[in-house]
N, C-alpha and C positions, 0 to 999 in steps of 0.2 A: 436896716433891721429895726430901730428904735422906731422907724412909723409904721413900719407892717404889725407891730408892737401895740403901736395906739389905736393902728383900724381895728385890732380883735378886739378890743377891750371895747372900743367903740362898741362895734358891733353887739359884742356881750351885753352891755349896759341897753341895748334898744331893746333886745328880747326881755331881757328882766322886766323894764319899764312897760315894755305892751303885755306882761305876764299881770302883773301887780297895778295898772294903772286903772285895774275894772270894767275891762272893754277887753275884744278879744275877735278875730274873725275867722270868721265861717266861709271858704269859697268853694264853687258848686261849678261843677266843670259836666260839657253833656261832651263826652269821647262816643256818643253813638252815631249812627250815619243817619238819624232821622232827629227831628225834632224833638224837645223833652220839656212836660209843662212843671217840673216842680211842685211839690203842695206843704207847706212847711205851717204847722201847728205847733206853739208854743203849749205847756203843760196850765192848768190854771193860773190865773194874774199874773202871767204871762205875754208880752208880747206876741204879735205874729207879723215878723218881717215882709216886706213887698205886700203887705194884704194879705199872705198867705199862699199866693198861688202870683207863677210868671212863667213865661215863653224862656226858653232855653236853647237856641237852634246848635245843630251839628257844630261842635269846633270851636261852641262858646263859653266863657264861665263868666259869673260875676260873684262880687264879694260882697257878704253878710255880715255888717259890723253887730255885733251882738253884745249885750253885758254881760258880766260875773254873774256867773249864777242861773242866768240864761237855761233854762229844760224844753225839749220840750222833741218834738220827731218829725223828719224829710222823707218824703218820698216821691218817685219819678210817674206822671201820670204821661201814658201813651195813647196814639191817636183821638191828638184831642180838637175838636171843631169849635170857634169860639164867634160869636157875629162883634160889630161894633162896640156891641153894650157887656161885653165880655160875659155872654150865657151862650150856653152850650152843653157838650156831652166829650167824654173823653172816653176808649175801649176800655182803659183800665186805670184805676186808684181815682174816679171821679170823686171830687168834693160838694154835691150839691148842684150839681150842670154850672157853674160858673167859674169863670178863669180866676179871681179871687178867693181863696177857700174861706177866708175868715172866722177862723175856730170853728170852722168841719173837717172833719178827718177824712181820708181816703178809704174809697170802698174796697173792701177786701177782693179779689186778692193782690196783696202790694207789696214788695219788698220795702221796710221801712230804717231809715236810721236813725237811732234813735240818742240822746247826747245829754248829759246831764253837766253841765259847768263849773261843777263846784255846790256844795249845802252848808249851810249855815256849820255842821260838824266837821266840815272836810274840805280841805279845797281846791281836794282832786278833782280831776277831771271824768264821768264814765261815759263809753261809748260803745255802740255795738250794731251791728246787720240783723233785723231781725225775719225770718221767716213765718211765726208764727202767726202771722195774718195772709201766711202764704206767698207767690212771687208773680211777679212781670217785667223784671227787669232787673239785670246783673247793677253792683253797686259800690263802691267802698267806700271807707272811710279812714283817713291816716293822720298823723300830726306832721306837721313844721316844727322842730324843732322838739323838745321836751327830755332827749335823753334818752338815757337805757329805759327799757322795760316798758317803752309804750309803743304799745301794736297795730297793728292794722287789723279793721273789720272788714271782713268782707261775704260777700257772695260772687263772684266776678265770673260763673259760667251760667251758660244759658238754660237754665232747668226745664223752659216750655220744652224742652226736644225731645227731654226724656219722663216726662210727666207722666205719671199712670193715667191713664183714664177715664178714671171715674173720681180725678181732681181737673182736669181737664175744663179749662174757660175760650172758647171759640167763640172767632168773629169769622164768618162763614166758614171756610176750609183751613185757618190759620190758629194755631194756638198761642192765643196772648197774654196767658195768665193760667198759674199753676194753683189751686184751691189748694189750705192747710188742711189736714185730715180733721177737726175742730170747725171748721165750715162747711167742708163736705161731708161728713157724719153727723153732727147735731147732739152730738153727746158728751157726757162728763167724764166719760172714759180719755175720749180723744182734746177733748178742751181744757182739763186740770181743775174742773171745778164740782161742787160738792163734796161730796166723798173721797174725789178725787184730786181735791183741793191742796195736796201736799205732797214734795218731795217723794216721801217714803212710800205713798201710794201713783202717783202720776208718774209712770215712767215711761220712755220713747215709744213711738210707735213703730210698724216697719217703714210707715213713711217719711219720720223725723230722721230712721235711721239712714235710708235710700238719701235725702236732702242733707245730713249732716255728712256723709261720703263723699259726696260731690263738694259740698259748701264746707270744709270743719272747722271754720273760723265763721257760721255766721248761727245765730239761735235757732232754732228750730222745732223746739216746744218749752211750754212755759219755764220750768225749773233747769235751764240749760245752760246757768252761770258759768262754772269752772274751766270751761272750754273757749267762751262765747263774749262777757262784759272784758270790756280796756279800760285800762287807767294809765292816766297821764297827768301832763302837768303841760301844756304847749301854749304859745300864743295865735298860735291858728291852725286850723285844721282842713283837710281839702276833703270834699265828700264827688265823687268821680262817677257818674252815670254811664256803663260798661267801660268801667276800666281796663285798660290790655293785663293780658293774664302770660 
């Protein structure tokens, strides 16, 4: 009893240590039956891990050591074609045609995660699934460790299937990407800005409502806190490209 004693404590002491030690990881699992090119942007003076952009095949993860503090957003780029010199075109969350993104972001429409590590005021952890750039692809995000009260984000069903139509992103007969109603309309109504720039005026759409039904743990239009941001406190966290549901 007295060593099963000393492995917990053991154990204890490694989680604190990789909590507190300034460093912290990130691992990125593709659970889909195809390929998955990653595209991971750091927030400004920022880092962007792997260059930014890497191959993921069916069944594979790798792990992202990342620092304290660390901000910044993941997302899954699908059918994507790359030659030797890693340029190309991917159907959906392209960075630029090239397989390194290097502080370009995904073209919308993308399910995006997005993870803040800790700020100078706080050193909590926030994370969250966002749809408001719209989707392509089911996604999570959970912790290793960290305790009560720290949740899972997610989007984990497939929205192309039930997508309205006139958010609808086709690659011949296949829909591989759902448009946020803020891309597909063009306005400050549906985007949260201007006028529309606040809480008290920017409220859900019927599309935010339709995607937050199916998804209600993942953002869905701009002001969608309450429901939507996580906080934690973990030493790593796993971000699962179509997670089982």
């Amino acid at each position: 009893m007295g060593n099963l004693y000393v492995s917990i404590c053991y154990l204890y002491l490694l989680v604190i240590i990789s909590v507190t030690d300034g460093a912290l990881q990130l691992i990125v699992v593709n659970n889909c039956n195809e390929g998955v090119w990653p595209g991971i942007l750091g927030n400004p003076g920022q880092q962007n891990p792997k260059d930014g952009g890497f191959l993921l095949n069916s069944g594979e993860e790798v792990v992202l050591d990342l620092p304290e503090k660390w901000a910044g957003r993941l997302w899954g780029r699908q059918g994507c074609n790359f030659d030797a010199q890693g340029k190309g075109e991917c159907e959906t969350g392209d960075c630029g045609s090239q397989l390194s993104c290097r502080g370009t972001s995904g073209v919308p429409p993308a399910t995006v995660v997005e993870m803040t590590f800790g700020t100078s005021a706080s050193p909590l952890h926030y994370y969250d699934v966002s749809l408001v750039d719209g989707f392509n692809l089911p996604v999570s995000m959970k912790p290793v460790g960290g305790g009560v009260g720290c949740g899972v984000a997610k989007c984990d069903a497939d929205l192309n299937v039930c997508c309205p139509s006139a958010l609808e992103v086709k690659k011949g007969n296949k829909v591989v990407g759902c448009k946020s109603a803020c891309l597909a309309m063009q306005s400050a109504k549906y985007c949260c800005t201007g006028e529309f720039s606040d809480p008290k005026t920017c409220k859900p759409t019927v599309f935010a409502n339709l995607f937050k039904a199916i998804c209600p743990k993942a953002y869905t239009y701009a002001f969608d806190d309450s429901s939507s941001l996580n906080r934690c406190r973990a030493p790593r966290y796993v971000v699962t490209f179509c997670p089982p549901t």
